[in-house]
N, C-alpha and C positions, 0 to 999 in steps of 0.2 A: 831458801828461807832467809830472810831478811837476819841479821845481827841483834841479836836478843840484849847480851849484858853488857851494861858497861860499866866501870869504873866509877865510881862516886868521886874521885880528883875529876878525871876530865869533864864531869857533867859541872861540876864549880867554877873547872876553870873556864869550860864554856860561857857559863851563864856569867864569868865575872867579867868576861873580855863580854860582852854583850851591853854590860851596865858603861863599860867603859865606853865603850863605842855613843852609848845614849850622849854619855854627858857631852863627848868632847862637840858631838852634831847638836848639843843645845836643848835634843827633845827628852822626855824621861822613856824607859823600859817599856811601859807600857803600849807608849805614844809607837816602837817600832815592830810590837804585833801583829802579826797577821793576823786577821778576822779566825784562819782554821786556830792559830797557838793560843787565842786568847785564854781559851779556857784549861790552859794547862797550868803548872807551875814552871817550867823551866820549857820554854818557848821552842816550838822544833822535834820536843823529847816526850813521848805519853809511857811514865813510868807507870807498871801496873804490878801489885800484891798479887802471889798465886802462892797455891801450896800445890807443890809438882807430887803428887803422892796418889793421885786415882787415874789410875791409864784404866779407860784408854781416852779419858776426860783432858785430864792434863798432868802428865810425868816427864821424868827426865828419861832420855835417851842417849847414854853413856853421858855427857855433860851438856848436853843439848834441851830445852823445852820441847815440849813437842806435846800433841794430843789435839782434839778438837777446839778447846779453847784459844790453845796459842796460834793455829792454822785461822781460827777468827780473828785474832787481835792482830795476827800480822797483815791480814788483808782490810781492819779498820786501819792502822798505820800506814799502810798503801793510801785509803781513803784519802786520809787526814791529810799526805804529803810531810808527816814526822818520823821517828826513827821511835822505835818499841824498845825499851826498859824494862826485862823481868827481874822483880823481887823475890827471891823465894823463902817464903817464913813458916813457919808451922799455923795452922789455920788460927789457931785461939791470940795470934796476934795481926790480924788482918786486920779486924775493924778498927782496934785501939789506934794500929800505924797509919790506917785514912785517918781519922781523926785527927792525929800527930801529922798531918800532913809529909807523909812519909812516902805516898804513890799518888797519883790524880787518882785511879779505883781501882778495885779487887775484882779480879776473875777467879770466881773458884762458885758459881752456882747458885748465891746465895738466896736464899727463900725471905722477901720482903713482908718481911711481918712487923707488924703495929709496933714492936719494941724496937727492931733495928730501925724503923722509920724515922724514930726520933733521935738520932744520932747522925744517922747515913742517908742519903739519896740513891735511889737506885734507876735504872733504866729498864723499858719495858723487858721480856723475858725473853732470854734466847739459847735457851737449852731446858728440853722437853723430860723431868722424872716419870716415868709411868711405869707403877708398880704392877707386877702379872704375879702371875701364877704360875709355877711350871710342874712339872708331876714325869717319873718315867719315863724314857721311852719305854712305846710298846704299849705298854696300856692306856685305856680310852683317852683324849682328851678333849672330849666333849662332858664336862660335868658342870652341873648347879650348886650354886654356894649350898646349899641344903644338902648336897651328897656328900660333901667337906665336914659340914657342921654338924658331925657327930661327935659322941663321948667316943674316947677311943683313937681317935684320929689323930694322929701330929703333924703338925707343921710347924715348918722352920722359919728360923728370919734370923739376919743380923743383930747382937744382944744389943740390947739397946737404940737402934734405929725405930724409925716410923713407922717401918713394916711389920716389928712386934705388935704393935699396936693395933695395927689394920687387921691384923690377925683375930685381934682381941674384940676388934670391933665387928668384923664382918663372918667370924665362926667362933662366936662366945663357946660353943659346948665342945669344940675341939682344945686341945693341948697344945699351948706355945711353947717352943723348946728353941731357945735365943743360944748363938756360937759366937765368941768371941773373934773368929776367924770369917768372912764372906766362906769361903772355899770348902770352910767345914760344912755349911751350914747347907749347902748343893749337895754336895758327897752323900750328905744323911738321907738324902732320897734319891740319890740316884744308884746307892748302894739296895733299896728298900729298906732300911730303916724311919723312915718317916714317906708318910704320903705325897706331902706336896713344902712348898717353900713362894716364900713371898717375897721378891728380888725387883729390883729394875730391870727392863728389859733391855737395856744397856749391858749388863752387867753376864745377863743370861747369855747374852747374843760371845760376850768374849771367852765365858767356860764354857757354851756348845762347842768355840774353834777349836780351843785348846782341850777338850773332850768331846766329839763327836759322837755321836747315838747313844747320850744316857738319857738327856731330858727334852723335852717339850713344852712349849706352851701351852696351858691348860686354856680351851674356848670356851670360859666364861663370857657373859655379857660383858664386854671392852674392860679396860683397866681396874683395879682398886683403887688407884688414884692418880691422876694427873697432875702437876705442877708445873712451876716454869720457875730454872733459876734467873736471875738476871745479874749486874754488872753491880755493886756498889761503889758510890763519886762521895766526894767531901760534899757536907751538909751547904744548904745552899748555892750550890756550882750547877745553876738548871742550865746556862750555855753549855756546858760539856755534859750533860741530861739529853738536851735535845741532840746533839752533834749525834751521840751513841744511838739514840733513838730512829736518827735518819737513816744513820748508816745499817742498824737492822731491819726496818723495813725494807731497803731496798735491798739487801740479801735473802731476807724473806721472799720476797715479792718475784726477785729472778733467778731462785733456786739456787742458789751460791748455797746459801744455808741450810739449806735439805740434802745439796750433794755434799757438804766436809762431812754431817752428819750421820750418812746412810752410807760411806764411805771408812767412819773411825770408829762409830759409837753403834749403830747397830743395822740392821736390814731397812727397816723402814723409818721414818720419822713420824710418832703421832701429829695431831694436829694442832698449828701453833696458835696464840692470841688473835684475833684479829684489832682491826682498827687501822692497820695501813694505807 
């Protein structure tokens, strides 16, 4: 794996021995750019915000990054011919620190909605959410929202997540019952205390390994919900937009990006954006 951290002295004193070198050759900084560094901040180096805290997405491994994002980002810094910079912040200061020009972008998922849009740029999507269903093993997993969506019935979800909600939307006369804990909130049906739960199928796929024959995938008609997270770039920075954009198309396009994923994050990979 390529060298993740480095030192905020040596990226200054990099970049200051860089400005020097400008002057003393006559041309400016900019003027000794490669077409790949232009769009970075410090020429050579694509420093990226993550919050190492959702394995098997992207966590730390004893002091190590690791997960599927960082296994992508070291293979766009391959791309690029630069050296990867992990940040690691707690999420609720990701966006502010792009802003603050504090990384070129954030890897941790982000869902490009109308509000972040006006702050952040982001790049097409390259990590698949798809919320399922999962229910006992053992018992059918063949059911219709309509056998779910009774009085009586509980399902689970993370408190406060999206999938409370999908709950709420797609089995109004069932009982939501939100756990402050993911792991609780499996256990309440794989114990039978609740019928089924509403989880990423990411998520399901790492408490199957780590528990084997409690739960299943319920075979609903395909997902509750599909999404795509993508990469957030400092506002206006559409050359490192499209750089990102290239580089996951052509991951897409020759399975690079279906095998990190079907390899970290779960069995299969739903189906990505097209437009490539």
């Amino acid at each position: 794996m390529k060298k993740s951290l480095r030192m905020p002295l040596v990226a200054a004193m990099a970049a200051a021995a860089m400005v020097l070198s400008a002057c003393a050759s006559g041309s400016t900084t900019e003027e000794t750019m490669t077409e790949e560094d232009s769009a970075l901040m410090t020429p050579g180096v694509l420093v990226v915000g993550m919050n190492l805290q959702y394995k098997p997405q992207m966590y730390l491994e004893g002091d190590e990054p690791t997960g599927y994002d960082v296994e992508l980002l070291n293979a766009l810094a391959d791309d690029m011919g630069v050296e990867l910079e992990i940040k690691n912040l707690d999420f609720a200061g990701l966006i502010p620190g792009l802003q603050a020009q504090q990384f070129d972008m954030v890897s941790v998922g982000l869902s490009a909605t109308d509000e972040r849009k006006e702050v952040i740029d982001f790049s097409r999507g390259y990590v698949p959410y798809s919320s399922i269903l999962a229910v006992p093993e053992g018992e059918s997993t063949s059911l219709t929202i309509d056998e779910l969506n009774q009085e009586g019935v509980i399902i689970t979800a993370l408190q406060g997540s999206s999938n409370e909600q999908l709950i709420r939307d797609n089995f109004p006369n069932a009982t939501v019952q939100g756990f402050p804990d993911q792991n609780a909130a499996l256990l309440e049906v794989a114990t039978g205390r609740a019928a089924a739960v509403v989880v990423e199928d990411y998520i399901l796929a790492q408490f199957d390994t780590a528990n084997p024959g409690q739960l299943a995938q319920a075979e609903v008609d395909g997902p509750l919900s599909l999404y795509y997270g993508a990469w957030g770039v400092q506002k206006g920075n559409s050359a490192l937009v499209e750089q990102l954009d290239e580089f996951l198309c052509s991951v897409q396009n020759d399975g690079t990006m279906a095998d990190l994923y079907t390899s970290i994050m779960a069995p299969t990979m739903p189906e990505m954006p097209g437009g490539c």
